[in-house]
DRENPA-3360 file (N, C-alpha, C; in nm, 2 decimals, always signed):
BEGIN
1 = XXXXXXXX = +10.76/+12.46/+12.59/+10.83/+12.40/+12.47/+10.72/+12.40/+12.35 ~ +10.75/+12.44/+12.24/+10.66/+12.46/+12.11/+10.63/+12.29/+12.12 ~ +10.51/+12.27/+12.06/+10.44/+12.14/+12.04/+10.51/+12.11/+11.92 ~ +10.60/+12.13/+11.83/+10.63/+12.08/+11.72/+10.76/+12.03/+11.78 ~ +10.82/+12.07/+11.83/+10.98/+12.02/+11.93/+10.95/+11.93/+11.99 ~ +10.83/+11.93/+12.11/+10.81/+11.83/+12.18/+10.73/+11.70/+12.12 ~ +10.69/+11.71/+12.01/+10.72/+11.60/+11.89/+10.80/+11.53/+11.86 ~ +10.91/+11.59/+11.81/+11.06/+11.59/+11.74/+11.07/+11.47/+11.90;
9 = XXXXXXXX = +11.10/+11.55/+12.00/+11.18/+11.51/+12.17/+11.14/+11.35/+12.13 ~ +10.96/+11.40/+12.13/+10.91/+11.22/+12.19/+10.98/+11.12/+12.10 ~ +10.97/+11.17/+11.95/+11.01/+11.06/+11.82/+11.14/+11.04/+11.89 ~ +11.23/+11.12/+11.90/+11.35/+11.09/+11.93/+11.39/+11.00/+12.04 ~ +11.31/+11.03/+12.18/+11.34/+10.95/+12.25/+11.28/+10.79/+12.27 ~ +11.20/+10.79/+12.16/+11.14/+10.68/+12.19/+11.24/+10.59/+12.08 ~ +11.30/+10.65/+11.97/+11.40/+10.54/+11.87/+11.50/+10.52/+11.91 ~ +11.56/+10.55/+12.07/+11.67/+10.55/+12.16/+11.70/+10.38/+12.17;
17 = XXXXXXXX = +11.61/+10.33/+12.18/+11.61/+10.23/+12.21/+11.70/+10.11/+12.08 ~ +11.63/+10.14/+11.98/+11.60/+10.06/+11.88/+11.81/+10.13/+11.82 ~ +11.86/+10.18/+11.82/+12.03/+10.20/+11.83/+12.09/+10.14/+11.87 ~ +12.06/+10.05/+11.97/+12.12/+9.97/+12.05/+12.10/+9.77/+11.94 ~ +11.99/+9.85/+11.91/+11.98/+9.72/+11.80/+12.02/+9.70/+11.64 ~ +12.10/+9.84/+11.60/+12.11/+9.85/+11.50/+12.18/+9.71/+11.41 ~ +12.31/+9.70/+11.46/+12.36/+9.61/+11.35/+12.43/+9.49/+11.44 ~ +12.37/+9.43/+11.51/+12.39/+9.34/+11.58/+12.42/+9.20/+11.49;
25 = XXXXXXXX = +12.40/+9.18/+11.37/+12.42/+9.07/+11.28/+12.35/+9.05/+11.28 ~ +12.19/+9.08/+11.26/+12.03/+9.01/+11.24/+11.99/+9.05/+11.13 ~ +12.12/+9.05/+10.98/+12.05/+9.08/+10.86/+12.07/+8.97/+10.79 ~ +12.07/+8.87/+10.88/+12.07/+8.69/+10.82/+12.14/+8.67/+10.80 ~ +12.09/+8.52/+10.64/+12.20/+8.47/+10.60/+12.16/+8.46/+10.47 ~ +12.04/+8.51/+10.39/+12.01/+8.49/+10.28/+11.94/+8.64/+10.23 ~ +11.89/+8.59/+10.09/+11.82/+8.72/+9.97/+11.71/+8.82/+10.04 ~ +11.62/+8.76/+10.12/+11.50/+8.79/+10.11/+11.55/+8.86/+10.35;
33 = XXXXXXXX = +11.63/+8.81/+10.36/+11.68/+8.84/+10.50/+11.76/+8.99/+10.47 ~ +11.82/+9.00/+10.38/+11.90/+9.12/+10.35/+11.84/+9.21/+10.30 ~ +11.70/+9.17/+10.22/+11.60/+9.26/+10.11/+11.57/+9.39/+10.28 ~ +11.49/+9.25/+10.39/+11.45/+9.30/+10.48/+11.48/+9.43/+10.56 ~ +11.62/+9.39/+10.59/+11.68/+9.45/+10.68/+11.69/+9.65/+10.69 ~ +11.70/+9.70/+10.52/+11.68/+9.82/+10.50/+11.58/+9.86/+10.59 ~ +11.45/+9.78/+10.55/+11.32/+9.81/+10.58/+11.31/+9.86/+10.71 ~ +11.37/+9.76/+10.83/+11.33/+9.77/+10.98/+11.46/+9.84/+11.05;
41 = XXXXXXXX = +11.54/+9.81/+10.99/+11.69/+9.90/+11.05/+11.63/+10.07/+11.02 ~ +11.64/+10.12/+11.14/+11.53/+10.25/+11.15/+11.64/+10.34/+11.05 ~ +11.80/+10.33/+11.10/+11.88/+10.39/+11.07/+11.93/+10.40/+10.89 ~ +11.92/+10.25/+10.84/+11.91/+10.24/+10.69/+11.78/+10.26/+10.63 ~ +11.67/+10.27/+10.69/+11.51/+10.32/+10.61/+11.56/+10.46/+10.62 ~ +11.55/+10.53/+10.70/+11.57/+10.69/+10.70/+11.71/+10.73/+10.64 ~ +11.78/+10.68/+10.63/+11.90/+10.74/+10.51/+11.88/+10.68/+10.39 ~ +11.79/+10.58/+10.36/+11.79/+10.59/+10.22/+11.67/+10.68/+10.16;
49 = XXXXXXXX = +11.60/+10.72/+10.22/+11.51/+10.76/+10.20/+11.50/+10.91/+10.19 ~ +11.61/+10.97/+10.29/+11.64/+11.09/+10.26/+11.71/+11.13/+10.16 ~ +11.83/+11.05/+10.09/+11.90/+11.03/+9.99/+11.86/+11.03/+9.84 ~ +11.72/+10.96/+9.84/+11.64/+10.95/+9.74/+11.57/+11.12/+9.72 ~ +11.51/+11.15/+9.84/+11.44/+11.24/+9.88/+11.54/+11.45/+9.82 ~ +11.66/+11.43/+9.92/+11.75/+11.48/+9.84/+11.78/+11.49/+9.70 ~ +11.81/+11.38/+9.65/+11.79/+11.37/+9.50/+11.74/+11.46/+9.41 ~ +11.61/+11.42/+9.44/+11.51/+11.51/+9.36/+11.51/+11.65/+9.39;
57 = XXXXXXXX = +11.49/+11.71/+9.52/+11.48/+11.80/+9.57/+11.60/+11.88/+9.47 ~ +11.71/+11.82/+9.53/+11.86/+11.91/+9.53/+11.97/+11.89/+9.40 ~ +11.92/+11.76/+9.31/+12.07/+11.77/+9.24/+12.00/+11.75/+9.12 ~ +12.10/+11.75/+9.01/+12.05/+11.77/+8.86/+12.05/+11.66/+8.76 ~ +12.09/+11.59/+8.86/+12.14/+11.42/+8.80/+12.06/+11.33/+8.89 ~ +11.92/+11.30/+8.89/+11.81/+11.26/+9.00/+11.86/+11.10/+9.06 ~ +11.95/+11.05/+8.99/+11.98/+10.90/+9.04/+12.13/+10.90/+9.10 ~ +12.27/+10.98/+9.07/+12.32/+11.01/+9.07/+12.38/+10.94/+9.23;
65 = XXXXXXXX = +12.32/+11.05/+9.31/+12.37/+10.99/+9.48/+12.29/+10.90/+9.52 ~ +12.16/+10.81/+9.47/+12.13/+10.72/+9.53/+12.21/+10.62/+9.43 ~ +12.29/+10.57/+9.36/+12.36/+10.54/+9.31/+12.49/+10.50/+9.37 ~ +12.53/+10.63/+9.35/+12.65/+10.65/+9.46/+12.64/+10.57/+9.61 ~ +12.55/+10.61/+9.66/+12.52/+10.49/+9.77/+12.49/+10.38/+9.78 ~ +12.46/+10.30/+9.70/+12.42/+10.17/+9.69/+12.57/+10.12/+9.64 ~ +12.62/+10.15/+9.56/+12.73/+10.10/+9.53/+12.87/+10.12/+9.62 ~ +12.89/+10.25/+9.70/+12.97/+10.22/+9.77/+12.92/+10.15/+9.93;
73 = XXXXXXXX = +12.75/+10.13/+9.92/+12.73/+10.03/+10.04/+12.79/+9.91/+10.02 ~ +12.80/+9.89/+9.89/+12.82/+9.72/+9.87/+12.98/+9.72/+9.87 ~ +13.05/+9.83/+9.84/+13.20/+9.81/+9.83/+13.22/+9.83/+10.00 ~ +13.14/+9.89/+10.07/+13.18/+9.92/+10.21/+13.15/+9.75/+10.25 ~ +13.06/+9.68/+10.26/+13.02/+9.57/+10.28/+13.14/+9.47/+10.24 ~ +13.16/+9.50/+10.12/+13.25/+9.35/+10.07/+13.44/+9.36/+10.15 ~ +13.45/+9.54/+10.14/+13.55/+9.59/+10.26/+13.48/+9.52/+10.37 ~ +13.42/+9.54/+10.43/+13.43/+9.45/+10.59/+13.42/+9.33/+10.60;
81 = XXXXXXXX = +13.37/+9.23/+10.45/+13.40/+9.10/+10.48/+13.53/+9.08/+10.43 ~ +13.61/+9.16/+10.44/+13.74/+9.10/+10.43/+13.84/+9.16/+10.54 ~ +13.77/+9.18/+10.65/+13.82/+9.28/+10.74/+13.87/+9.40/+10.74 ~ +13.84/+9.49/+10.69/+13.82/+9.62/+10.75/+13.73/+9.63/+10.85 ~ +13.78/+9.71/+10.94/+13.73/+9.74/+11.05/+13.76/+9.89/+11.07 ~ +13.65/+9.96/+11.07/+13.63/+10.13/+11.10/+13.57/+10.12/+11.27 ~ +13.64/+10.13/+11.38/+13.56/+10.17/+11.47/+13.54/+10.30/+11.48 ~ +13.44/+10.35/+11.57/+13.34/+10.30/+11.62/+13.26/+10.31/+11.46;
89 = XXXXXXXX = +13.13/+10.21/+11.46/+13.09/+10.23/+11.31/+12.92/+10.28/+11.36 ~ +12.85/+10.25/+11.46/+12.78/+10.29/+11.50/+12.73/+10.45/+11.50 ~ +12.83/+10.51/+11.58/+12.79/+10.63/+11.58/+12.80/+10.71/+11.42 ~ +12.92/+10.65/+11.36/+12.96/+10.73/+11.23/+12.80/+10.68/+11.12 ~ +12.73/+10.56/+11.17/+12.55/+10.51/+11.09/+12.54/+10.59/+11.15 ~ +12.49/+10.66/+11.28/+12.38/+10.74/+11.38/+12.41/+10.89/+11.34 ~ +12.58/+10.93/+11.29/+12.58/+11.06/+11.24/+12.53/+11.04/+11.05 ~ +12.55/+10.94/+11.04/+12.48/+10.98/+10.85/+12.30/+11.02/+10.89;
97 = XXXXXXXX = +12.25/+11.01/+10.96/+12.09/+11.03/+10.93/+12.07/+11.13/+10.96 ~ +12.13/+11.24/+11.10/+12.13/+11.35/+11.16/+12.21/+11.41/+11.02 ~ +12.31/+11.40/+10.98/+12.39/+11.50/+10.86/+12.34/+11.48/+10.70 ~ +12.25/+11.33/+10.69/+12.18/+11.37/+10.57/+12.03/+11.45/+10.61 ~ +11.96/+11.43/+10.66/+11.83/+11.45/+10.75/+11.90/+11.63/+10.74 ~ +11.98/+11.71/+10.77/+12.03/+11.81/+10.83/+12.04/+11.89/+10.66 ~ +12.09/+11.77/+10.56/+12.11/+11.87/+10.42/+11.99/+11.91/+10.34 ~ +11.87/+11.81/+10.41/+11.71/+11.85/+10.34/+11.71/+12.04/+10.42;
105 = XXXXXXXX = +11.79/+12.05/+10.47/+11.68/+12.16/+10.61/+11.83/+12.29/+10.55 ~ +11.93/+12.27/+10.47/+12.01/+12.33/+10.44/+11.90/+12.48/+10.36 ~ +11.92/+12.61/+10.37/+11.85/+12.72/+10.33/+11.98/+12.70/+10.14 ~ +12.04/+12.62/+10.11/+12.15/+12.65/+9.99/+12.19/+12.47/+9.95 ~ +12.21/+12.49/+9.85/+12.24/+12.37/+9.74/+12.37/+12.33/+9.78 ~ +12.40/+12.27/+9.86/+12.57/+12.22/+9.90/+12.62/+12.17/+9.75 ~ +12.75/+12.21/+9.68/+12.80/+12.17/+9.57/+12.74/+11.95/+9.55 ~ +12.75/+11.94/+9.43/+12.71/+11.77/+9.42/+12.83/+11.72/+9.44;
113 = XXXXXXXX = +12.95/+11.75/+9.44/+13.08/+11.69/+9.49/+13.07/+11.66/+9.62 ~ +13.04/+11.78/+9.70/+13.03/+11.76/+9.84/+12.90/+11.69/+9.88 ~ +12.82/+11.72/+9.82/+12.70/+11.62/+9.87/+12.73/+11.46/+9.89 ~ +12.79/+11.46/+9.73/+12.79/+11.30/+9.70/+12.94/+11.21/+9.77 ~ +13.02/+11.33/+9.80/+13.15/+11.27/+9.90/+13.07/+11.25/+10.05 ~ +12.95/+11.30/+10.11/+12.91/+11.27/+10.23/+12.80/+11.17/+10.15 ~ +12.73/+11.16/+10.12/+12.64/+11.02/+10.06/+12.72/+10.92/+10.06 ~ +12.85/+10.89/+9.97/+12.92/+10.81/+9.96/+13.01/+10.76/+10.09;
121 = XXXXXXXX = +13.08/+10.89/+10.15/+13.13/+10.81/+10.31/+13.02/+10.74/+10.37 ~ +12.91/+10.81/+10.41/+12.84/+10.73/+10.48/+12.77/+10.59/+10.43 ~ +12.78/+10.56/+10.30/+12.72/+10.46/+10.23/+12.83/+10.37/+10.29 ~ +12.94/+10.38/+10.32/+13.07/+10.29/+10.32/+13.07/+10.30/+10.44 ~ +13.03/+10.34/+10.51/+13.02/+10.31/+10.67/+12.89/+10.21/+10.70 ~ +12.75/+10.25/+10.63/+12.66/+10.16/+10.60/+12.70/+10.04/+10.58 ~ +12.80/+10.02/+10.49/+12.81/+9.87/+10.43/+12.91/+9.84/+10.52 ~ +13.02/+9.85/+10.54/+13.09/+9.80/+10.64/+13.04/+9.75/+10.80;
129 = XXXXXXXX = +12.89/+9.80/+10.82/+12.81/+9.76/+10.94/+12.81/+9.63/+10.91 ~ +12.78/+9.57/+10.79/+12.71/+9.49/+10.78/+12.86/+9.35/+10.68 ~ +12.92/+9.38/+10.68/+13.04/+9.33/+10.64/+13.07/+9.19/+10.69 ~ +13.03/+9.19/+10.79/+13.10/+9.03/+10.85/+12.97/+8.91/+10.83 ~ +12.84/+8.97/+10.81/+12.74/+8.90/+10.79/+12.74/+8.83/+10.64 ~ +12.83/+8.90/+10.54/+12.85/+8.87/+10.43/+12.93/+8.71/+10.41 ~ +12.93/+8.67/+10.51/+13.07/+8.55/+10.52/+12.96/+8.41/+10.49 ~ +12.83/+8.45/+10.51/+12.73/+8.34/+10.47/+12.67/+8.34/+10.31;
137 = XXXXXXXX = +12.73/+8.43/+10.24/+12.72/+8.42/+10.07/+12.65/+8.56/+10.06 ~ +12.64/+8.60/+9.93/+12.62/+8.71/+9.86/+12.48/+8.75/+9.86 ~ +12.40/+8.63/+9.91/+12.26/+8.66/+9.87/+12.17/+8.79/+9.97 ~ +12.26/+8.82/+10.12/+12.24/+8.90/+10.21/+12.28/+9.02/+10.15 ~ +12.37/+9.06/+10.09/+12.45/+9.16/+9.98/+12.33/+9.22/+9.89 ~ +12.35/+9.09/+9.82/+12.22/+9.10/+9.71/+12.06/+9.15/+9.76 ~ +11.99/+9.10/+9.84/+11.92/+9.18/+9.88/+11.92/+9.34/+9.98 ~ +12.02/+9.37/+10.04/+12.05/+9.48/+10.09/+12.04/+9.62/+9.95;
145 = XXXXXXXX = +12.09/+9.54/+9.85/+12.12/+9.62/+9.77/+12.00/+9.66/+9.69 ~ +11.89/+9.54/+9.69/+11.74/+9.57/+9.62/+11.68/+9.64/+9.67 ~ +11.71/+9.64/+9.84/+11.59/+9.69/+9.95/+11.65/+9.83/+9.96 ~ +11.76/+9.89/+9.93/+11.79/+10.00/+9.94/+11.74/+10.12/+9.77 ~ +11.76/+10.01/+9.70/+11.75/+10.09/+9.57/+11.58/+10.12/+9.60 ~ +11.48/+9.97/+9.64/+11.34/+10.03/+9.66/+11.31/+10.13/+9.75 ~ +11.44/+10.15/+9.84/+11.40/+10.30/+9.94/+11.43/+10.40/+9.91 ~ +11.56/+10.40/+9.79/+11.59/+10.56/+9.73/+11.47/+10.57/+9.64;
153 = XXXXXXXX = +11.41/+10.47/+9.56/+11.34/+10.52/+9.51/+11.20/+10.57/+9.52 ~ +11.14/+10.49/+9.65/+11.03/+10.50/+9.71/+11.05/+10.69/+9.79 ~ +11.17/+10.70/+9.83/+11.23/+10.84/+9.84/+11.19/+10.95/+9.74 ~ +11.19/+10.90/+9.62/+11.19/+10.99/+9.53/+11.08/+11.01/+9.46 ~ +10.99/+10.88/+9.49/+10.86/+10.95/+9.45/+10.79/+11.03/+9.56 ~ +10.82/+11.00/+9.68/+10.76/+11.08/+9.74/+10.81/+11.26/+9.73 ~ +10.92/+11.25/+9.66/+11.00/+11.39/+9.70/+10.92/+11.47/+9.54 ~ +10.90/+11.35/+9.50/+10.82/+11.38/+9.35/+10.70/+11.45/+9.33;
161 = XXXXXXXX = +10.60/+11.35/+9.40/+10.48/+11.39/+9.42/+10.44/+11.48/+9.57 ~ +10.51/+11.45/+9.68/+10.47/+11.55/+9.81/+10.55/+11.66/+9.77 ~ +10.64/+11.65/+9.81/+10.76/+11.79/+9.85/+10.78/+11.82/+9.78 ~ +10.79/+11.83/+9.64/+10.83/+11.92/+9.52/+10.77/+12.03/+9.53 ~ +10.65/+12.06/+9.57/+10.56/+12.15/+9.55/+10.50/+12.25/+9.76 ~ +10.62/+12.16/+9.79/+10.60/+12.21/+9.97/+10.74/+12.22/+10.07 ~ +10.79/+12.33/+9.97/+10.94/+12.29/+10.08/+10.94/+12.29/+10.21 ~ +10.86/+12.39/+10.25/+10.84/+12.35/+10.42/+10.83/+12.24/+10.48;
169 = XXXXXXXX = +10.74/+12.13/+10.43/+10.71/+11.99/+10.45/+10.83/+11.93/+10.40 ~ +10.93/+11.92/+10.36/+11.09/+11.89/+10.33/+11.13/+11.95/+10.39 ~ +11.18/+12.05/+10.45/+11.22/+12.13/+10.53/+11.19/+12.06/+10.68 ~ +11.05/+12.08/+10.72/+11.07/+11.98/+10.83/+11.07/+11.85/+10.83 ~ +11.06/+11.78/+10.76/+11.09/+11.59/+10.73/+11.23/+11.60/+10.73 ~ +11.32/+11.67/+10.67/+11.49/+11.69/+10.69/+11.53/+11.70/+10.86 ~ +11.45/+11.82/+10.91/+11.46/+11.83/+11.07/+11.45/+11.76/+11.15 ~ +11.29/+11.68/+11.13/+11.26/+11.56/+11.19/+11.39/+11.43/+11.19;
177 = XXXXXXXX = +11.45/+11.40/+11.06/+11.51/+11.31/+11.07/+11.67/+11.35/+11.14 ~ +11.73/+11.44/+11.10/+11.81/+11.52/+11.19/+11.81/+11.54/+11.36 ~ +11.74/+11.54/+11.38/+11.68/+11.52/+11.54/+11.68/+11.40/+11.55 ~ +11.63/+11.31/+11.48/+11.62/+11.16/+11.52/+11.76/+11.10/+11.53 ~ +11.87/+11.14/+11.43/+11.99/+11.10/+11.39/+12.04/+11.15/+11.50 ~ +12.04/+11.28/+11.61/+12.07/+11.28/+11.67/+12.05/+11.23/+11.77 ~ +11.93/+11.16/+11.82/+11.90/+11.08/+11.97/+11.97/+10.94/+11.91 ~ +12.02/+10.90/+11.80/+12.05/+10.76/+11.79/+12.20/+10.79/+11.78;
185 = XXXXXX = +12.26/+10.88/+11.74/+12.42/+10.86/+11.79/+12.41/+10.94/+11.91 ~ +12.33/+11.07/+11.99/+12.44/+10.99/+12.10/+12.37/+10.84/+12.23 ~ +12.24/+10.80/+12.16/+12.23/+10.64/+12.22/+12.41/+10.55/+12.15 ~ +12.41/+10.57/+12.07/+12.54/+10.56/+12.02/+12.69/+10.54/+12.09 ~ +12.70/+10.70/+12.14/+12.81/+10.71/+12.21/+12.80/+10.69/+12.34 ~ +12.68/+10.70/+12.41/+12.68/+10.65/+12.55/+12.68/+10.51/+12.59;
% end
């Protein structure tokens, strides 16, 4: 097995675990609990981050889909505190990281409609994870929504200053996360 795969394998199998802990309701009950949660939810750090990351890389409007996402996280969210319920929501989080992770590693510019209709579903799958936590006030909302804007944008300078100038190194950070997205949906579906 190439040593760059059996890389990929180990990351992969070792965030198997941490799927099972995705949205269990541990994004509290307040500001600075919801700021958090982006951070350590492996699955909301690495899609915002690619999202930002994409951005710059791929569209012409550099705020545009991290935008688009934060806003329909919070409409997905405020949908599940009022019950909507999308089952299964897990695997459909575990397939956004593998399918955004997968559009860094794309050899062609997918149209910004299509891009931003998959940024946006999955943003609304994002927020609806977290929908029922919302029943303890806005302030879990409110920081979800800070902690994500600081990861598109923390996305974007890195897409700024690293990758702009090394597609390969984007190219494989898209794969890497792609492979990851895959060991965590199907921990997901199993």
């Amino acid at each position: 097995m190439e040593k760059r795969t059996s890389h990929l394998l180990a990351v992969v199998l070792l965030g198997l675990p941490v799927a099972a802990l995705a949205h269990t309701g541990h994004a509290g009950h307040g500001f600075f609990d919801g700021l958090a949660h982006p951070f350590f939810g492996l699955d909301h750090l690495l899609a915002m981050l690619v999202v930002g990351i994409w951005s710059v890389l791929h569209a012409r409007q550099v705020w545009l889909a991290p935008l688009c996402f934060v806003t329909l996280l919070a409409a997905g969210a405020v949908l599940g505190q009022h019950g909507l319920s999308v089952p299964p929501l897990e695997p459909l989080v575990a397939a956004s990281v593998l399918v955004l992770g997968a559009l860094l590693t794309l050899p062609f510019k997918p149209a910004n409609s299509v891009a931003l209709a998959l940024v946006g579903g999955f943003a609304v799958f994002h927020g609806l994870a977290h929908g029922g936590e919302l029943a303890a006030g806005g302030g879990v909302l409110s920081g979800m929504v800070v902690g994500s804007i600081l990861l598109h944008a923390t996305g974007m300078a890195f897409a700024h200053c690293v990758l702009k100038e090394r597609p390969r190194l984007a190219q494989g950070l898209g794969q890497f996360v792609a492979v990851f997205g895959g060991g965590l949906l199907l921990a997901a579906v199993s």
